[in-house]
Every structure is written in structure tokens, then in C-alpha cells.
C-alpha positions in Angstrom: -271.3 82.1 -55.5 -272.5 78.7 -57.1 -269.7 77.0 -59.6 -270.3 74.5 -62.2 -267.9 72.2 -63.7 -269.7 71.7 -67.4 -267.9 68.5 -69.3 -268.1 69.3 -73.1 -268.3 66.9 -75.8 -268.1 68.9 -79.1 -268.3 68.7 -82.6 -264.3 68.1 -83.7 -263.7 70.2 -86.2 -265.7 73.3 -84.1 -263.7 73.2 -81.1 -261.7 76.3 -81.2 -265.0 78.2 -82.2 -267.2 76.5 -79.4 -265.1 77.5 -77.0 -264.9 80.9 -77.9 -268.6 81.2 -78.2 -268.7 79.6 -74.5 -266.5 82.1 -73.2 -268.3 84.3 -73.9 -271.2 83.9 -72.6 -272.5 85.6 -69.3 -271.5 83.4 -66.1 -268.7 81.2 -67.6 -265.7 82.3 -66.0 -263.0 79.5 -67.9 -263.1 77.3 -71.3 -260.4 74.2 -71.0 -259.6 72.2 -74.3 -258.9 69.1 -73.2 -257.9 65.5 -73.9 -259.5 62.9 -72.4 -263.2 61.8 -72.4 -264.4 65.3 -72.8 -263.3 68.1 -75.4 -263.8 70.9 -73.2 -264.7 71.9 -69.6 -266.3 75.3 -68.7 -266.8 76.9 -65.5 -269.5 78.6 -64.7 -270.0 80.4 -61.5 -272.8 82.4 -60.7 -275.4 84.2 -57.7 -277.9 81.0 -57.5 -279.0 77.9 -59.3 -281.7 79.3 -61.4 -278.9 81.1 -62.9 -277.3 77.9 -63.3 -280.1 76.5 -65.1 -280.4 80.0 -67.3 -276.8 79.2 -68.5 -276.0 75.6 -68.8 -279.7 74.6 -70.4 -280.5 78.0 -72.0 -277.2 78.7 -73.3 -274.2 76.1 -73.3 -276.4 73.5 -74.1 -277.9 75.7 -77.6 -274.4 76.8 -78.6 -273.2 75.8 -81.7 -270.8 72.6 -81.9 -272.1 71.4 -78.4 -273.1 67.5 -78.7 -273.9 66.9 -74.7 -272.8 68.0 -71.3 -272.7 66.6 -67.7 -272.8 69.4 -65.2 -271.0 68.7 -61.7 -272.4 71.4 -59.2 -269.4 72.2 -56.5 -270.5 72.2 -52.9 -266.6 73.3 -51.9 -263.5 74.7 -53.4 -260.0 73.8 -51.4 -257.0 75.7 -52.2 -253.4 74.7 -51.8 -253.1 76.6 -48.5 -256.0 75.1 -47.3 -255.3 71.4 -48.0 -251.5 72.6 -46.8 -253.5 74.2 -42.9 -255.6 70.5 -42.6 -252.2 68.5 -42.4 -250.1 71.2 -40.8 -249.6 69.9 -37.5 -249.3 73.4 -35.8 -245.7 74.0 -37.2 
């Protein structure tokens, strides 16, 4: 499985309906509203990076109240209990 962290700037006064319509949407698993520099992050995780393409480009890109993205491909995901098992000390 291939995730995608999709930063979202977005038309102001669309947010709540942008994120909607990006939820739902095939292959994005989470919508965040945000503060910060970005008005919403999706994540998108699917089978291979053509599909990754297909969504991002084809679909979050064309939804309406999206104004740009910057996609961040993960290469790892860490949980708690694994960042807890790299510092345990064999307790």
C-alpha cells in the first residue's frame, strides 16, 4: 500500500464542501481541516503510484474549491510502539 500526504489550499468559503467531495473520492482514506499554511490535508493510500497519479491529478486536483496541492509520497509509517521498541533498551 502506497500513502500520500496531499496539502490542500482551498477556496475559503468552500472548505467544508471540498472536503466532503474529497472524501469521497476513491483512495482517500482521511480529510483534515486545518490551520496553518494549508486548509486541508488528505490521505490517500492506494495499490501503486499510477493510482496515485489517477487520484491526486485526475481527481483532487479537478475538485471543486481546490486552488493547488503539494503531494508528499511516504516511504515509511512509524507507530508509537515502534518508535517506543527502537529506544527500549531490552526492558
Amino acid at each position: 500500500m502506497i500513502t500520500a500526504i496531499v496539502l490542500i489550499t482551498a477556496e475559503s468559503d468552500r472548505i467544508p464542501e471540498t472536503a466532503q467531495a474529497l472524501a469521497d473520492i476513491s483512495g482517500v482514506a482521511e480529510v483534515y481541516s486545518c490551520a496553518g499554511d494549508v486548509d486541508l490535508i488528505a490521505v490517500v493510500r492506494v495499490r501503486d503510484h499510477e493510482q496515485i497519479a489517477e487520484v491526486v491529478t485526475g481527481r483532487v486536483n479537478k475538485t471543486a474549491g481546490v486552488v493547488q496541492t503539494t503531494t508528499h509520497i511516504a516511504f515509511k509509517s512509524y507507530s508509537r510502539a515502534d518508535v517506543e521498541a527502537g529506544f527500549s533498551i531490552g526492558e
